[in-house]
Backbone as CSV, one residue per row, in Angstrom:
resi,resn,N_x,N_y,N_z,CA_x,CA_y,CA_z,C_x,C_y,C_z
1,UNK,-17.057,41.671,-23.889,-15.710,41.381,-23.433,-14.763,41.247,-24.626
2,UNK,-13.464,41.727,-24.436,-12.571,41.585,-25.678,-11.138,40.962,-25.122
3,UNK,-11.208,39.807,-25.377,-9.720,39.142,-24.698,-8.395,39.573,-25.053
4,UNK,-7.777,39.236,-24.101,-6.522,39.575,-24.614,-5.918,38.875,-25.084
5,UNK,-4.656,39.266,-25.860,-4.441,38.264,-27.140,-3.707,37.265,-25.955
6,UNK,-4.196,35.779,-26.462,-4.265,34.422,-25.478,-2.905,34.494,-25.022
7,UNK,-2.327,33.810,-23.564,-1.378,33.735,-23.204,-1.811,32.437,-22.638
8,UNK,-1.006,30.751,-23.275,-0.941,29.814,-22.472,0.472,29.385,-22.114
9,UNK,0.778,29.449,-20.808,1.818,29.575,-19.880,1.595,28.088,-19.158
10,UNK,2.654,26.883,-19.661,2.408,26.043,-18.886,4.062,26.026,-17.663
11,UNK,3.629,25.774,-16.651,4.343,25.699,-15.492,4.425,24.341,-14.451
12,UNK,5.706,23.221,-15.204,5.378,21.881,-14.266,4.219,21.331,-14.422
13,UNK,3.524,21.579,-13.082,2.177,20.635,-12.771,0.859,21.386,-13.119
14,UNK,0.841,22.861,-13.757,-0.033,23.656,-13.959,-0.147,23.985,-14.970
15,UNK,-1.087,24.939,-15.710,-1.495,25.849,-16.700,-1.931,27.085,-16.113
16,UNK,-1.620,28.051,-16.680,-1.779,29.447,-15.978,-1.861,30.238,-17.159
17,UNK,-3.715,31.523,-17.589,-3.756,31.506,-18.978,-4.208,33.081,-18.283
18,UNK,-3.954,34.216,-18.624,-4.535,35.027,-18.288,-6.314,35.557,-18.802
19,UNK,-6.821,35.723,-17.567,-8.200,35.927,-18.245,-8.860,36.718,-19.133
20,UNK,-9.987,37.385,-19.427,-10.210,38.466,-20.479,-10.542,39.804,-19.603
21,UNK,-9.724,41.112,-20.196,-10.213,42.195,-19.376,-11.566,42.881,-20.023
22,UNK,-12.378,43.550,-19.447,-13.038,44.138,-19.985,-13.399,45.035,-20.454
23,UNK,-14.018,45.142,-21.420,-14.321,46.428,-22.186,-14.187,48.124,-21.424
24,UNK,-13.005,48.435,-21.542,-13.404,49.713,-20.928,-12.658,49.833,-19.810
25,UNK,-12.002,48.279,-19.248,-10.741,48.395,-18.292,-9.704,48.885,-18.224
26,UNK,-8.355,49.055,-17.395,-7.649,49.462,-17.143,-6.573,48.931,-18.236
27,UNK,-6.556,47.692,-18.055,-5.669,46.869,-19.300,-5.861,46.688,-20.354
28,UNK,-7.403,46.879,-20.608,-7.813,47.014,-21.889,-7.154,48.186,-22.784
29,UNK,-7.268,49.375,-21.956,-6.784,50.712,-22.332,-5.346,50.293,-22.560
30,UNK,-4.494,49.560,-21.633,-3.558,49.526,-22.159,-2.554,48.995,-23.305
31,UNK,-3.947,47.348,-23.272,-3.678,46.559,-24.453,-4.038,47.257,-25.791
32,UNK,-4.649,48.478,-25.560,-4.879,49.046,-27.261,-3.928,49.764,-27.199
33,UNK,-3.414,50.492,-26.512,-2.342,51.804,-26.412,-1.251,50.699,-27.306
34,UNK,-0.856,49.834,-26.544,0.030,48.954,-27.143,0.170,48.916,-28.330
35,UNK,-1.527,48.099,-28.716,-1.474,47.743,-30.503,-1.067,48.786,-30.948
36,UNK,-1.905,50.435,-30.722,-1.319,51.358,-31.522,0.003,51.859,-32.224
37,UNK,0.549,51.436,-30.930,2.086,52.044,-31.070,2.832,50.916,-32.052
38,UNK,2.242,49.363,-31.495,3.302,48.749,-32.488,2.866,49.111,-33.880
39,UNK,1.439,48.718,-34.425,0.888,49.220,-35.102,1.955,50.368,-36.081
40,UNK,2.073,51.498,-35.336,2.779,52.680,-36.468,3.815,52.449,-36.379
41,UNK,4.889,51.368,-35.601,6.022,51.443,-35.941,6.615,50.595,-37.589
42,UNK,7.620,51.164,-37.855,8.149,50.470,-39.489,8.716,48.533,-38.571
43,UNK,9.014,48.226,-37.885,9.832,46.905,-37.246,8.496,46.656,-37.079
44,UNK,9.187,44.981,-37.708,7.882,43.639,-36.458,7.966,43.741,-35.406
45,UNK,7.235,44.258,-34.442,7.746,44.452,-32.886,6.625,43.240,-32.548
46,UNK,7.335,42.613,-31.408,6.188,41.110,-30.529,7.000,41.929,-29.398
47,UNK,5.510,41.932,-28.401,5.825,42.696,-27.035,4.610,41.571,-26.212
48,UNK,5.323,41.457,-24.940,4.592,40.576,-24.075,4.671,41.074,-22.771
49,UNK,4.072,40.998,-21.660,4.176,41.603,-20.401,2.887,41.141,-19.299
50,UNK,3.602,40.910,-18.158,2.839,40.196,-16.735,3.342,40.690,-15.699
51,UNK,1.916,41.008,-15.062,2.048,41.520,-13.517,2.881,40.050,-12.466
52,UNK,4.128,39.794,-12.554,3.968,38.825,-11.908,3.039,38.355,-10.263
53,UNK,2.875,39.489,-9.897,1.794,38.979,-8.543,0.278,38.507,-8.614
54,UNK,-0.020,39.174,-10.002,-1.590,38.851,-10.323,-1.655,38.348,-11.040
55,UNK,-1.093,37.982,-12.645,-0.970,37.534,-13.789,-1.692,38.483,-14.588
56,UNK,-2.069,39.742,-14.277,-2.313,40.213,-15.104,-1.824,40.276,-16.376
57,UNK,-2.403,39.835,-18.111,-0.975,40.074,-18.848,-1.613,40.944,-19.958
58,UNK,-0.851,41.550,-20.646,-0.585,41.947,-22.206,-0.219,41.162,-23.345
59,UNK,-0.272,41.623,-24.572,0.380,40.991,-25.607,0.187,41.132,-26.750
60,UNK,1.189,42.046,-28.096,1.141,42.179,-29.367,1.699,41.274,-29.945
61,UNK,1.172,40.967,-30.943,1.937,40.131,-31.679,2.978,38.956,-30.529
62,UNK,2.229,38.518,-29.643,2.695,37.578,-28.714,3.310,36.212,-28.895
63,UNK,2.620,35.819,-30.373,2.962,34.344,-30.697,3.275,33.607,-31.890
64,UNK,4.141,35.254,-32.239,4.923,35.359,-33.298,6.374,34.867,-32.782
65,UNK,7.063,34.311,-33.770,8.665,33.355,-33.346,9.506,34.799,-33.792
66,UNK,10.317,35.123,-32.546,11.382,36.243,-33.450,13.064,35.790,-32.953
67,UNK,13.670,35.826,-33.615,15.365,35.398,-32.876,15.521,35.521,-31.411
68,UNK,15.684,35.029,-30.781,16.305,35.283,-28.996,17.747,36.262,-29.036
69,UNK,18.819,35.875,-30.329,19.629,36.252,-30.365,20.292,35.849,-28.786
70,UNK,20.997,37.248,-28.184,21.278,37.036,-26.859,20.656,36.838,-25.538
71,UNK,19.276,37.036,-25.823,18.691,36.770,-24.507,18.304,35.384,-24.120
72,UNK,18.623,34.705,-25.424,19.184,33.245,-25.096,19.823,32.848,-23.752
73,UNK,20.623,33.484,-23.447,21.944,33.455,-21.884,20.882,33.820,-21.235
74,UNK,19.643,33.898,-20.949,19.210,33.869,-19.496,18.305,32.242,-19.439
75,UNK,18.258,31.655,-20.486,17.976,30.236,-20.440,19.348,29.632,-20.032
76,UNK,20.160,29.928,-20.904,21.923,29.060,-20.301,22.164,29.139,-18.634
77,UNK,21.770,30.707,-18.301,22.339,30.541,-16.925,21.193,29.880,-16.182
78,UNK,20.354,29.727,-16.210,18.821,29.064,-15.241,19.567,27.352,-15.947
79,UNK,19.945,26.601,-16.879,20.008,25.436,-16.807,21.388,25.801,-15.948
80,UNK,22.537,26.274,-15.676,23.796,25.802,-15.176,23.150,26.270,-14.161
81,UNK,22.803,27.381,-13.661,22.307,27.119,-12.022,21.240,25.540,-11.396
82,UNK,20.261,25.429,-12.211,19.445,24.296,-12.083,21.036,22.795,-11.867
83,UNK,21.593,22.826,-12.339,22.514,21.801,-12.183,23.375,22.046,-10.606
84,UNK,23.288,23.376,-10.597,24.039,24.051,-9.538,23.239,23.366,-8.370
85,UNK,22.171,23.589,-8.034,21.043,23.124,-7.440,20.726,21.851,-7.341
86,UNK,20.982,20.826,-8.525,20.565,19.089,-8.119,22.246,18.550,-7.540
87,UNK,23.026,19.736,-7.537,24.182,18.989,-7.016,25.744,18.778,-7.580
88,UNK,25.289,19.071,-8.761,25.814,18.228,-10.028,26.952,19.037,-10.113
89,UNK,26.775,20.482,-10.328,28.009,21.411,-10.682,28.121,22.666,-9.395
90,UNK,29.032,23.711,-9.289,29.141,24.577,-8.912,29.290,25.705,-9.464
91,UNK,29.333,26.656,-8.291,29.529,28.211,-9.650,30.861,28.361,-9.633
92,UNK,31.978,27.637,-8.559,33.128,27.729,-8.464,33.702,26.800,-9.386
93,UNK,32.869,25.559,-10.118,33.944,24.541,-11.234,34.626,25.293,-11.805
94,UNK,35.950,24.635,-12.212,36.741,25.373,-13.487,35.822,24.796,-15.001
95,UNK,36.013,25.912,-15.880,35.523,26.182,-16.844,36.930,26.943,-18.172
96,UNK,36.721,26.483,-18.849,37.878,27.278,-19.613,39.117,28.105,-19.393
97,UNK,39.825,27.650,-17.922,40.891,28.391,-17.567,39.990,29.315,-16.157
98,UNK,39.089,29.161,-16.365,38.245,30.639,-15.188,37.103,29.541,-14.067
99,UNK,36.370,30.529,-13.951,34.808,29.664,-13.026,33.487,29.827,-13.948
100,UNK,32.906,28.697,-13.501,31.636,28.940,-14.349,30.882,30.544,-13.655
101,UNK,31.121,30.830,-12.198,30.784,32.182,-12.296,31.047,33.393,-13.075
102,UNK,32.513,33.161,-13.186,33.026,34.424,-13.759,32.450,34.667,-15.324
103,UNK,31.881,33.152,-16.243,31.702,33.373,-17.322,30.321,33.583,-17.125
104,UNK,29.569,33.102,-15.985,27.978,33.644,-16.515,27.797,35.251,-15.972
105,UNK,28.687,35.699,-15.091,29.047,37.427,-14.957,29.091,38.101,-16.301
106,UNK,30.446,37.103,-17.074,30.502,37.801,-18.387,29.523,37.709,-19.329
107,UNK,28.752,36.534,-19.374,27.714,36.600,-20.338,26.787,36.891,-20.321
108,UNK,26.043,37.956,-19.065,25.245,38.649,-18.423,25.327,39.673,-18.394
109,UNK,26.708,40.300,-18.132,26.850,41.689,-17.917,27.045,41.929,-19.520
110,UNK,27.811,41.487,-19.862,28.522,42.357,-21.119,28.691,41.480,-22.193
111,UNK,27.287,40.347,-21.960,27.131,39.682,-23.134,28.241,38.684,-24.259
112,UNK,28.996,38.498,-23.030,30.192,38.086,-23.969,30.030,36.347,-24.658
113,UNK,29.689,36.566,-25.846,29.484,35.052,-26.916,30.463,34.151,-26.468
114,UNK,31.934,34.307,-26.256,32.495,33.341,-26.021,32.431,32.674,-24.865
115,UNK,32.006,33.524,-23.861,31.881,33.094,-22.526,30.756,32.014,-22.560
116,UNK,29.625,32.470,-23.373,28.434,32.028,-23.346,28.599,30.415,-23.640
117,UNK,29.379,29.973,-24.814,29.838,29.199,-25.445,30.223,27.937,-24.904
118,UNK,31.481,28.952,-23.872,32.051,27.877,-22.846,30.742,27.388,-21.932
119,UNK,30.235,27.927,-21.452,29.367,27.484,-21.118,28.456,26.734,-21.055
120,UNK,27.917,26.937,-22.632,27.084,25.596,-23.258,27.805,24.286,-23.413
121,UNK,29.231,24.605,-23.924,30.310,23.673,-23.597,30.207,22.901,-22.510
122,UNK,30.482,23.445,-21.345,30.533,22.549,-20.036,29.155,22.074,-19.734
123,UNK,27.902,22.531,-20.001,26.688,21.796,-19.974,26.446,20.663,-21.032
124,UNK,27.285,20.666,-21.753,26.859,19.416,-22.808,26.538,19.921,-24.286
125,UNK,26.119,20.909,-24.321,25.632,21.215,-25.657,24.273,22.155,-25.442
126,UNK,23.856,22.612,-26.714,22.622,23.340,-27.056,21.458,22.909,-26.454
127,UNK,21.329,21.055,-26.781,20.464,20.377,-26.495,20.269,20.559,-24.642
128,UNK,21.454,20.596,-24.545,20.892,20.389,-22.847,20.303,21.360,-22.413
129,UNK,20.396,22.641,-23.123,19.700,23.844,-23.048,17.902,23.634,-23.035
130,UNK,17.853,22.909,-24.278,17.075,22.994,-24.847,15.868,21.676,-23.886
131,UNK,16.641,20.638,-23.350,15.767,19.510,-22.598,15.423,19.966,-21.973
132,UNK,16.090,21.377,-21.190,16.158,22.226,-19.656,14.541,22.780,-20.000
133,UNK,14.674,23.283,-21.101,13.513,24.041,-21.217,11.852,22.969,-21.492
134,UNK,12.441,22.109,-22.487,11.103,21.225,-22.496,10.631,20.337,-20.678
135,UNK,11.711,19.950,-20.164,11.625,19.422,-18.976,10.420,20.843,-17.749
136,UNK,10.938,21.597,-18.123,9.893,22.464,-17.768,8.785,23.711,-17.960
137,UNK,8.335,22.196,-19.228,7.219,21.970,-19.846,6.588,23.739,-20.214
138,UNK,8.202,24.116,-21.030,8.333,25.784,-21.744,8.159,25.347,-23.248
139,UNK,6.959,25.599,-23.852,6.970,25.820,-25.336,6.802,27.269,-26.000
140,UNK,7.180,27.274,-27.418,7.100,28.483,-27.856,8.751,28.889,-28.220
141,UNK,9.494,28.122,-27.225,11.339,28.523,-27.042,12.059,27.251,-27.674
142,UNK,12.954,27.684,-28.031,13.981,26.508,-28.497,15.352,27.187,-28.729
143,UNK,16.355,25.812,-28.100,17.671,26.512,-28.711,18.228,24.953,-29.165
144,UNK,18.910,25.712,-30.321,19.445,24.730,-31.918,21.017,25.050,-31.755
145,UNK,21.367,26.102,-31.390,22.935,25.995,-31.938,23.583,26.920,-30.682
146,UNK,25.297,26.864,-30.558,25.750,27.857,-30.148,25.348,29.009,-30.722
147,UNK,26.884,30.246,-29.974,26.377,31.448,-30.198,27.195,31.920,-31.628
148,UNK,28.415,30.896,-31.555,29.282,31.264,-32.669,28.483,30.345,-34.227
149,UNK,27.646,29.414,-33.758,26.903,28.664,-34.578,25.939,29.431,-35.611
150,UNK,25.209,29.939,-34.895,24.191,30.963,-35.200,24.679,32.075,-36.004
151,UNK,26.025,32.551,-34.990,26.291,34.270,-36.223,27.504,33.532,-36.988
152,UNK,28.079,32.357,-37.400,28.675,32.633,-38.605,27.527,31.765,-39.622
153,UNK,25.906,31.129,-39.314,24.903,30.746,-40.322,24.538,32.279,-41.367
154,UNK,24.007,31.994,-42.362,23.509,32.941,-43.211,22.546,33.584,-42.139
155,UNK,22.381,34.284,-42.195,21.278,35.659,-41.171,20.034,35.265,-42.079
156,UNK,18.943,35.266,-41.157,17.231,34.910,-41.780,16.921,35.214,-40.326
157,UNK,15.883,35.909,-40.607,15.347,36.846,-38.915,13.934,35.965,-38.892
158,UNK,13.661,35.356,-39.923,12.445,34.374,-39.440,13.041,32.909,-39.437
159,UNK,14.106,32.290,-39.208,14.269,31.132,-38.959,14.008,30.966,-37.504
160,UNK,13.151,29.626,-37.710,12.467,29.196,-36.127,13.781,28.619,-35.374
161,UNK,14.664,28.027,-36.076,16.062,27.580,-34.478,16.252,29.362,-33.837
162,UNK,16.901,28.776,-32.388,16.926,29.591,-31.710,15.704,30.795,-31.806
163,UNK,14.336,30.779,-31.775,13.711,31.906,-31.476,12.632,31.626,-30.396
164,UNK,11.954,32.338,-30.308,11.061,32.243,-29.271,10.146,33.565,-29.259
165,UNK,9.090,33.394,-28.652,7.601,34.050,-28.732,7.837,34.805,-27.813
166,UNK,7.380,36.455,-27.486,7.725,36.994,-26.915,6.979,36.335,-25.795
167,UNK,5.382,35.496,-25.706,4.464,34.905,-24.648,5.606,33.765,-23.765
168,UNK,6.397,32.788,-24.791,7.583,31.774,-24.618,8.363,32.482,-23.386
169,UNK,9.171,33.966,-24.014,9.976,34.035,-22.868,9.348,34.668,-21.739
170,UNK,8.327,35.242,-21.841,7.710,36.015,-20.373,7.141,34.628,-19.233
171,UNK,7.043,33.432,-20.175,7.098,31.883,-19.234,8.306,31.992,-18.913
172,UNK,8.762,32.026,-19.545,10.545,31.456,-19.015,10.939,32.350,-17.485
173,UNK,10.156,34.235,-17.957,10.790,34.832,-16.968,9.746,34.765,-15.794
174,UNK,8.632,34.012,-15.539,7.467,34.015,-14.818,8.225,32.022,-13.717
175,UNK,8.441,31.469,-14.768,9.139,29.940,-14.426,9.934,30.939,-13.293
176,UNK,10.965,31.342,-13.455,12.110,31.760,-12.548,11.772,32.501,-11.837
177,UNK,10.849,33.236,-11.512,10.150,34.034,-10.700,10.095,33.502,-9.377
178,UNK,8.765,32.657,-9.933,8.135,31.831,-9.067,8.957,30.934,-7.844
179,UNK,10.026,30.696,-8.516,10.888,29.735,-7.257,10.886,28.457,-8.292
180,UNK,9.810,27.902,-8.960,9.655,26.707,-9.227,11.057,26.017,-10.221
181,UNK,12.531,26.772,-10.850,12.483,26.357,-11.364,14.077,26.481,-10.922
182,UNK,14.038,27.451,-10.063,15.648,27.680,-9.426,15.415,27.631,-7.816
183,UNK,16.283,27.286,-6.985,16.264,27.550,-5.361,16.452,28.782,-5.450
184,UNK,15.980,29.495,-4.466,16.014,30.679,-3.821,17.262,31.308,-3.931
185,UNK,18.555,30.837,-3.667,19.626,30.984,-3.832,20.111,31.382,-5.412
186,UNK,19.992,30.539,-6.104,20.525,30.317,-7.673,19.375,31.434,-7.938
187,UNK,18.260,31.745,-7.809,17.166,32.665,-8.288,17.733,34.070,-8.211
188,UNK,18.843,33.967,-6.875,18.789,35.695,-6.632,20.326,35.827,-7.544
189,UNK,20.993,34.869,-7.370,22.557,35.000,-8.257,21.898,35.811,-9.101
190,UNK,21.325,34.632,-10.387,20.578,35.105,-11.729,20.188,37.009,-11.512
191,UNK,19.198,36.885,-10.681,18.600,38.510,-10.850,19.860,38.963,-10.425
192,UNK,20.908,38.925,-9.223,21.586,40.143,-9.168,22.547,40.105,-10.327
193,UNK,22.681,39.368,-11.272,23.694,39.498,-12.375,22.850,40.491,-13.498
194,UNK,21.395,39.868,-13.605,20.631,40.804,-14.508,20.787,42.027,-14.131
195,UNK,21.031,42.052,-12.660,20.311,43.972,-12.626,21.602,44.619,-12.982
196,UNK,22.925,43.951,-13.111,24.610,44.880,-13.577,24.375,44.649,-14.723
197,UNK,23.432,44.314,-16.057,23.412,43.860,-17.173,24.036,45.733,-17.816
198,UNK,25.107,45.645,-18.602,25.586,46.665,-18.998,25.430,46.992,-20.698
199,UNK,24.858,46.478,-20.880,24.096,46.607,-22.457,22.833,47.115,-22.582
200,UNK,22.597,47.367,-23.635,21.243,48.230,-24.069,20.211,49.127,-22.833
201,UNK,21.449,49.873,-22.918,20.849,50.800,-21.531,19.237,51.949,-22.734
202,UNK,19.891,51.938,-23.832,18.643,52.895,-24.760,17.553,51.833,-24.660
203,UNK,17.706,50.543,-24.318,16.123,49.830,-24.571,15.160,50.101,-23.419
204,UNK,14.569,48.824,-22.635,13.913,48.828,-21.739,14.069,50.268,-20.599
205,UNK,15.439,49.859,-20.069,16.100,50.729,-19.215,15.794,52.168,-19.297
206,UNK,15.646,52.320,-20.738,16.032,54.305,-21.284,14.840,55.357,-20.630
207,UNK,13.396,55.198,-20.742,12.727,55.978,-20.477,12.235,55.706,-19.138
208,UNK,12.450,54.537,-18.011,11.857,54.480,-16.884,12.831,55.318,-16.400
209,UNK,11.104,55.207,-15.015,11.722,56.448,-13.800,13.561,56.360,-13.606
210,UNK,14.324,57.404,-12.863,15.223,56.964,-12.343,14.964,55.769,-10.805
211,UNK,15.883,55.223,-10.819,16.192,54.436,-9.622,15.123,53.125,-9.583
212,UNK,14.490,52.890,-11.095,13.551,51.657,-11.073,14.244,50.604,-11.122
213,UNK,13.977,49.628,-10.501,14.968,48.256,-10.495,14.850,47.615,-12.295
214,UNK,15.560,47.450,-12.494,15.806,46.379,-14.075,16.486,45.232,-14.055
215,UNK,16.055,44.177,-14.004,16.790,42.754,-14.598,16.537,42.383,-15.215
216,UNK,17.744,42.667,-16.514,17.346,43.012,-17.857,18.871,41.944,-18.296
217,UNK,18.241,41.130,-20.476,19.154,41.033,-20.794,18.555,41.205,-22.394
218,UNK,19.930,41.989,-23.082,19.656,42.694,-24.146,19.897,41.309,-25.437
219,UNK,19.528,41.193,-26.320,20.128,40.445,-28.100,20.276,41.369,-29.202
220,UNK,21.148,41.091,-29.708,21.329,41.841,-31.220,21.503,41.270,-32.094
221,UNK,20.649,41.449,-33.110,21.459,40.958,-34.572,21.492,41.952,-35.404
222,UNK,22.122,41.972,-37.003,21.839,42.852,-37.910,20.074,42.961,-38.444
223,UNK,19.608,43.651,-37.789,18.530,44.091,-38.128,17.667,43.713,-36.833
224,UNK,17.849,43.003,-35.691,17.508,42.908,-35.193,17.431,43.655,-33.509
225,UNK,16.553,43.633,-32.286,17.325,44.143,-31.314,15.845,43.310,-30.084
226,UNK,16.385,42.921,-29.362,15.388,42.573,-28.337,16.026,43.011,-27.003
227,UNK,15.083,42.656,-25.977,15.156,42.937,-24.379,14.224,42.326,-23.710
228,UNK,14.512,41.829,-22.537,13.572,40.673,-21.530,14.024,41.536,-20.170
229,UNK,13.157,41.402,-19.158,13.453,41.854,-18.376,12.490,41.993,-16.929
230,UNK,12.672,41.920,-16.218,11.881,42.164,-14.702,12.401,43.505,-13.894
231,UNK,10.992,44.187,-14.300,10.881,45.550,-13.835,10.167,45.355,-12.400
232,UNK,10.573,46.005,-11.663,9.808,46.278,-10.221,9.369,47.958,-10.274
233,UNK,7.882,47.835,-9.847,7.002,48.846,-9.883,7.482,49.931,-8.180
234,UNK,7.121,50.907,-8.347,7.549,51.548,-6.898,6.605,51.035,-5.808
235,UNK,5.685,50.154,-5.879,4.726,49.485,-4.841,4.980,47.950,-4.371
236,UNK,6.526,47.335,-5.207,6.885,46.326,-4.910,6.626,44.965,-6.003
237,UNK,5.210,45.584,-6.521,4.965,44.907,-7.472,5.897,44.338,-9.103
238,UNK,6.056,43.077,-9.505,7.253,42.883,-10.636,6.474,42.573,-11.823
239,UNK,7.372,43.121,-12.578,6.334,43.103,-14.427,7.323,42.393,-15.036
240,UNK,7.110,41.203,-15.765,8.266,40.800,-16.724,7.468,41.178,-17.965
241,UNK,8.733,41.418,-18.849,8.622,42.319,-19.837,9.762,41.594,-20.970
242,UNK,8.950,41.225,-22.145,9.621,40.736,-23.537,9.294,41.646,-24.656
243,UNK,10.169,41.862,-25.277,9.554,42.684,-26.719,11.454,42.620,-27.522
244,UNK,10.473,42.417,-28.709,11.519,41.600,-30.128,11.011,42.597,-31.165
245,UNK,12.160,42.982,-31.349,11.725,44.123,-33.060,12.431,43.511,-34.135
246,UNK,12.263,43.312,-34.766,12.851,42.894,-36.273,12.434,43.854,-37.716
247,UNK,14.017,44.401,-37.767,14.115,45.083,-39.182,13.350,46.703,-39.263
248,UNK,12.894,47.709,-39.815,12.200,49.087,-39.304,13.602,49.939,-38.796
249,UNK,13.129,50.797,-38.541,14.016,51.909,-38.255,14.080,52.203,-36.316
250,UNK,15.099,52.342,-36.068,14.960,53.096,-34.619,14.808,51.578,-32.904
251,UNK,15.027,50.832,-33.590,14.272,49.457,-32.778,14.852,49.922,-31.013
252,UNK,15.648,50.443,-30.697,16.034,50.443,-29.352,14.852,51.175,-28.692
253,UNK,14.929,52.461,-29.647,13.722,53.507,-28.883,12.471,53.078,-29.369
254,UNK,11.518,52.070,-30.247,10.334,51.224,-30.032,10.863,50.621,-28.830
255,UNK,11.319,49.837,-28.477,11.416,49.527,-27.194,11.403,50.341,-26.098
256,UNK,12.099,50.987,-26.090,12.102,52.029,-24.981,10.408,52.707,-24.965
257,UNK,9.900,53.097,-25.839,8.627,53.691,-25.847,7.782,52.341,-25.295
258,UNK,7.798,51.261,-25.670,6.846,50.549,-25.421,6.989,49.704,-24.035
259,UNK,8.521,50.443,-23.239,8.826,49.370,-22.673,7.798,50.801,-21.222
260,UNK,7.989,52.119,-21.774,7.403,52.805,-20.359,6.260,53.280,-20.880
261,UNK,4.938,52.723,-21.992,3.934,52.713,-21.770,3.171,51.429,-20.620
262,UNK,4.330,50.358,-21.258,3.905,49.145,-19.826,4.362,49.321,-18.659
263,UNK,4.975,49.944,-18.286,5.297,50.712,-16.758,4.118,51.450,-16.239
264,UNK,3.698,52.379,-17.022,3.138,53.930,-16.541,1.386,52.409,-16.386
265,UNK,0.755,51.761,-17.412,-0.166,51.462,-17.581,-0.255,49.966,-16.447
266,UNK,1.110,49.717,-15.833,1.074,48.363,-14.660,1.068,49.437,-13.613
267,UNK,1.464,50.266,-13.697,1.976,51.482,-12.383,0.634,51.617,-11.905
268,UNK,-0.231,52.461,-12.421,-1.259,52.803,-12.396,-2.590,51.956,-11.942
269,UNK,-2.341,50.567,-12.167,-3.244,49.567,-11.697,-3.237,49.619,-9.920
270,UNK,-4.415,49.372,-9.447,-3.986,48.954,-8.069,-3.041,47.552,-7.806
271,UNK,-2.870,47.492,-6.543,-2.051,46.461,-6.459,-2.748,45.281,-6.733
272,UNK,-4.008,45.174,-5.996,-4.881,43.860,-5.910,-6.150,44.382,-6.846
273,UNK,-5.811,43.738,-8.450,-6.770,43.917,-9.356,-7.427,42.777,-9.573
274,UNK,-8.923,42.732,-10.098,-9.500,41.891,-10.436,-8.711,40.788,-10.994
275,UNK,-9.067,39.430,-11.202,-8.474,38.589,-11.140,-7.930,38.151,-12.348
276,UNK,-6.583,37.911,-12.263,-6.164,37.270,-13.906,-5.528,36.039,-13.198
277,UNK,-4.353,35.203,-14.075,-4.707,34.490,-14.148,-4.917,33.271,-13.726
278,UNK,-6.140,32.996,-14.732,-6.666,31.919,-14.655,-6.009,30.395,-14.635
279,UNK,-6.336,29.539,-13.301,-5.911,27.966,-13.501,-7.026,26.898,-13.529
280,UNK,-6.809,26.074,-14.795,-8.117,25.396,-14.462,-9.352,26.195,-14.883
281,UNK,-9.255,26.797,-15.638,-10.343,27.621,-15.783,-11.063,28.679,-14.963
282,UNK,-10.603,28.494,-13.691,-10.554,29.201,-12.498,-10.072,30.540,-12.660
283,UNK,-10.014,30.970,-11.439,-9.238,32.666,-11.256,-8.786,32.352,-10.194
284,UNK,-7.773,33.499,-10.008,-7.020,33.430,-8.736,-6.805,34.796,-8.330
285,UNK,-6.544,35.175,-6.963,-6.222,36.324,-6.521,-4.715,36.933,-6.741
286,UNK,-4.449,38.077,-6.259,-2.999,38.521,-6.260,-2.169,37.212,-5.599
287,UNK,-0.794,36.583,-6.500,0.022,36.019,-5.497,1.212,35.680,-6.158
288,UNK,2.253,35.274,-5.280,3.630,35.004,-5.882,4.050,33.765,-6.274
């Protein structure tokens, strides 16, 4: 047996670790295809990926820290919806002259920093970002500063504020999945804002089929380029999908290549595969 590189995913009241595939499996094949490719690329690429119905997972360089940059804003909007949800705020409050909707539209669709800002603004700060995430018991992630904080600091693509493991955010996007961390309601806002996400259409987005669903959100820095995202398979089945390149040549299209070898290699699985993951040491069947 040859495991896959470890994924511990804690969730609330659980642990959820994917199990080991075996020699000669379906995912196995795919977890090497993977290494290969990151392997020859010139960028640090960390790529992470889960069947969300089975837990089947992947993972290069998984638990390596790389900048979030912008995909930070899909933690901002899950804490202002989560508030949305205990009561506390609306998507209609005023916010900087506008609604807190209109700015998490903007800082979703078209990535806009200032919007983002206000935002963290009306939640309190970074930190509240950041309790949001320890409160549900997400390690691997952290956020330290705004957005204007961050890009006027000296640029260092390995400073641990603001980064996160590509394993970190595929929790984050597995947390929101599940229901456990947004109502049903605030869950679908979030995805239908991801799927108008109008940035880095060359990443994730570029080489899948036409008409595949994407709820996707892109980051950039100088030298940097990431993408997170929840792909739906043509059988219904959803893959969340992280991958962080830092520095190398070409980083949109490593992504793009690596983002539809994990398509074609989740595609291809049956729906109800042997069992991943594991709770409790246990296994579990296909479930949501």
């Amino acid at each position: 047996m040859r495991l896959l590189t470890g994924f511990l995913f804690c969730f609330l009241a659980f642990i959820a670790q994917p199990a080991a595939a075996a020699e000669g499996s379906l995912y196995h094949s795919v977890q090497q295809q993977l290494s290969m490719l990151v392997t020859s690329k010139t960028s640090d690429v960390g790529i992470a990926a889960m069947d969300l119905n089975t837990g089947e997972a992947v993972s290069v360089r998984g638990n390596r820290h790389y900048p979030m940059a912008s995909t930070v804003k899909v933690a901002v909007a899950a804490t202002y919806l989560s508030e949305v949800d205990a009561g506390r705020r609306t998507l209609g409050d005023p916010v900087a002259g506008t609604t807190a909707e209109a700015l998490m539209n903007r800082m979703l669709i078209h990535s806009d920093n200032v919007a983002t800002d206000q935002l963290i603004a009306a939640l309190g700060g970074p930190a509240t970002v950041n309790n949001w995430l320890h409160a549900n018991n997400l390690s691997g992630i952290r956020v330290d500063r705004t957005i204007a904080q961050l890009l006027a600091a000296k640029r260092d693509l390995h400073d641990v504020r603001d980064s996160s493991t590509p394993e970190a955010m595929i929790a984050l996007l597995r947390l929101i999945d599940t229901g456990q961390a947004l109502k049903p309601e605030s869950r679908l806002v979030l995805l239908d804002i991801m799927s108008r996400c109008a940035t880095g259409r060359n990443r994730i987005r570029a080489l899948l089929p036409a008409g595949v669903r994407v709820e996707h959100k892109t980051g950039t820095l100088n030298g940097f380029s990431g993408d997170v995202a929840f792909v739906t398979l043509p059988d219904g089945r959803r893959i969340a999908m992280a991958m962080f390149a830092r520095g190398g040549d070409n980083r949109p299209g490593v992504i793009a290549t690596l983002a539809r070898a994990i398509y074609d290699g989740y595609a291809a699985a049956p729906p109800e595969t042997a069992a991943f993951g594991a709770v409790g040491g246990g296994s579990v069947s296909s479930r949501r």
